[in-house]
C-alpha positions in Angstrom: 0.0 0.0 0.0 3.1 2.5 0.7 4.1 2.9 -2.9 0.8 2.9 -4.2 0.1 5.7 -2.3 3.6 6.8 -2.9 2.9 6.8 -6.9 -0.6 8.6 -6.2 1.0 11.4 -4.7 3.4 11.9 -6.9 1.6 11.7 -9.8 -0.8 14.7 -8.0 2.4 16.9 -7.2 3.6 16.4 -10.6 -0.2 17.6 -12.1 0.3 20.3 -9.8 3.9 21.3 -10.3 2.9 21.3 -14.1 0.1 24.0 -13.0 2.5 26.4 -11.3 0.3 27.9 -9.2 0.6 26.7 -6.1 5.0 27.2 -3.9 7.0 24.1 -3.7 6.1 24.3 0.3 2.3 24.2 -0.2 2.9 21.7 -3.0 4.8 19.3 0.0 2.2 20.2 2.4 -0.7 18.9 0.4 1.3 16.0 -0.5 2.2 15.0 3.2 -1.3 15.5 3.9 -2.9 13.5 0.9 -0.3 10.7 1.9 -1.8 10.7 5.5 -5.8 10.8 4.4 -5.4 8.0 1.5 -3.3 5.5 4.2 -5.9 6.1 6.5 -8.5 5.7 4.1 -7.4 2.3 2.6 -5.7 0.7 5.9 -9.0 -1.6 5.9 -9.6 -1.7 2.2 -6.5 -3.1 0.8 -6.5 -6.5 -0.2 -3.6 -8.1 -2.0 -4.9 -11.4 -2.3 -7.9 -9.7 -4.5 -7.4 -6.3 -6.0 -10.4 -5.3 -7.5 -12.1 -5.5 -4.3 -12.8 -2.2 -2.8 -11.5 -0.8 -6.2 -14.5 1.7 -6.1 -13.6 2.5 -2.8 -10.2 3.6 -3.2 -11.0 5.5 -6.9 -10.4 9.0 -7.2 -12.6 10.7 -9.5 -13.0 13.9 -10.8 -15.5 14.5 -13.6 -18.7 16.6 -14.5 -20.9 14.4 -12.0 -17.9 14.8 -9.4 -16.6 18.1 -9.7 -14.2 17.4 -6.7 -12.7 14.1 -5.5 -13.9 14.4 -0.8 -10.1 13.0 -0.2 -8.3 15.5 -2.3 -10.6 18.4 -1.4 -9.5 17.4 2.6 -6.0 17.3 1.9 -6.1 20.9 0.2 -8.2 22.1 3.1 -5.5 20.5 5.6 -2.8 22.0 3.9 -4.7 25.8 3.8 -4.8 26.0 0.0 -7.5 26.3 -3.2 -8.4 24.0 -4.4 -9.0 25.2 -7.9 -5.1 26.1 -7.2 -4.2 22.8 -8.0 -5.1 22.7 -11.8 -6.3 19.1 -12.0 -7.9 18.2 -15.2 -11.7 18.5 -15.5 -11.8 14.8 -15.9 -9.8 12.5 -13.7 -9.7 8.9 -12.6 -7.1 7.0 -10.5 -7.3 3.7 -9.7 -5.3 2.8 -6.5 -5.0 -1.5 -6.2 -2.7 -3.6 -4.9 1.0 -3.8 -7.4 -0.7 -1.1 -9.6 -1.9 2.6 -10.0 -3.8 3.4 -13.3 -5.2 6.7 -14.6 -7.6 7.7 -17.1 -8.2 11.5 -18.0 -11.9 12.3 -19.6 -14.0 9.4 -20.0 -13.4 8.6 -22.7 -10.1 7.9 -22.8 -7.6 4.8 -22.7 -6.4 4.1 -19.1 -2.5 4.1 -18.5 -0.7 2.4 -16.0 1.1 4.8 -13.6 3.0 2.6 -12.0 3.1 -1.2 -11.2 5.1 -2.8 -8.5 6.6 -6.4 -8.1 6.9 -6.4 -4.1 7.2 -3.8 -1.2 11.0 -3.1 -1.7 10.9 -0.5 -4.2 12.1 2.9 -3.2 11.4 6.6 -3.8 13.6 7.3 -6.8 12.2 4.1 -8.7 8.6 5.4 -7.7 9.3 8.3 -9.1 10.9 7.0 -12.2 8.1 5.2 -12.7 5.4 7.6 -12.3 7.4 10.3 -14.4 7.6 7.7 -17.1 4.0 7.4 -17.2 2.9 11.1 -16.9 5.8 12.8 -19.5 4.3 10.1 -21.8 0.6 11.3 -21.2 0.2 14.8 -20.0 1.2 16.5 -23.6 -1.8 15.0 -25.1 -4.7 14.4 -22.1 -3.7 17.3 -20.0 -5.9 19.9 -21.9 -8.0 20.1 -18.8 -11.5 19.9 -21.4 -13.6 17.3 -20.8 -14.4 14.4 -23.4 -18.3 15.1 -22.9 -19.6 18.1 -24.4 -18.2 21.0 -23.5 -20.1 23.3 -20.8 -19.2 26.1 -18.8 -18.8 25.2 -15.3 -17.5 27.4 -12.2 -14.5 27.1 -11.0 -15.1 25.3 -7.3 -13.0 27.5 -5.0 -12.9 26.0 -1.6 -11.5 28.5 1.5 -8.8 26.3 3.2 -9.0 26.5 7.0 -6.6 27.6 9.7 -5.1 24.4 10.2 -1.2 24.8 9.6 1.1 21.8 9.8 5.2 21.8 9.4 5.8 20.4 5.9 8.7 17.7 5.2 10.3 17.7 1.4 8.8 14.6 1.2 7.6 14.0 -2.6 10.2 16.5 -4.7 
């Protein structure tokens, strides 16, 4: 579950990095606190033996029925930033399962893997090989931020973060 999550994050900070909207400290602060949320959140909803189960569960989605994903809009709010400041595609789906993170931007789109994993050895730098692999190869052509359904003006949700203010650790750079 630790480089699952590990991949998910990164992939996030790199959507956001590619933004630029947001300082490299808020960008580690929102990333610490995604980590924390997510483990908590699938500590009793991982299950190697079957992956698919709890696959809905552990989905995050962003689309036109789901304009922002409850787990990533906690970690924004934890980490006192917008989050419309983050710059995540209109359509979004990440598919966190044991050995493997996928992604799909718009619906109707191929899926990509993010990253896979063999065991629980991998480190950091690999993660992060991996998921920059995956997202160089897609962002130029899904990262348009339009959605694949017709077109329609929406507002921009804007979320005020609360007063909550935590020490940040580089943790995902």
């Amino acid at each position: 579950m630790k480089n699952e999550i590990a991949a998910v994050v990164f992939f996030f900070t790199r959507l956001v990095r590619k933004h630029d909207k947001l300082k490299k400290e808020a960008v580690e602060r929102f990333a610490e606190k995604l980590t924390l949320i997510l483990q908590e959140k699938y500590k009793n909803h991982w299950y190697p033996e079957k992956p698919s189960k709890g696959q809905a569960y552990r989905c995050i989605r962003v689309n036109k029925f789901q304009r922002v994903d409850p787990d990533v809009l906690k970690a924004c709010e934890n980490s006192c930033i917008l989050y419309s400041d983050l710059g995540l595609p209109k359509e979004l789906t990440l598919w966190v399962d044991p050995c493997e993170v996928c992604c799909r931007y718009g619906e109707k789109n191929n899926a990509f893997i993010v990253a896979s994993f063999e065991n629980e050895d991998e480190n950091k730098d690999e993660i992060s090989r991996k998921v920059t692999r995956a997202f160089d190869k897609v962002t130029s052509d899904y990262h348009s931020g339009s959605s694949s359904s017709d077109e329609e003006a929406s507002k921009e949700m804007e979320v005020k973060p609360n007063l909550v203010t935590a020490a940040a650790s580089p943790v995902y750079q």
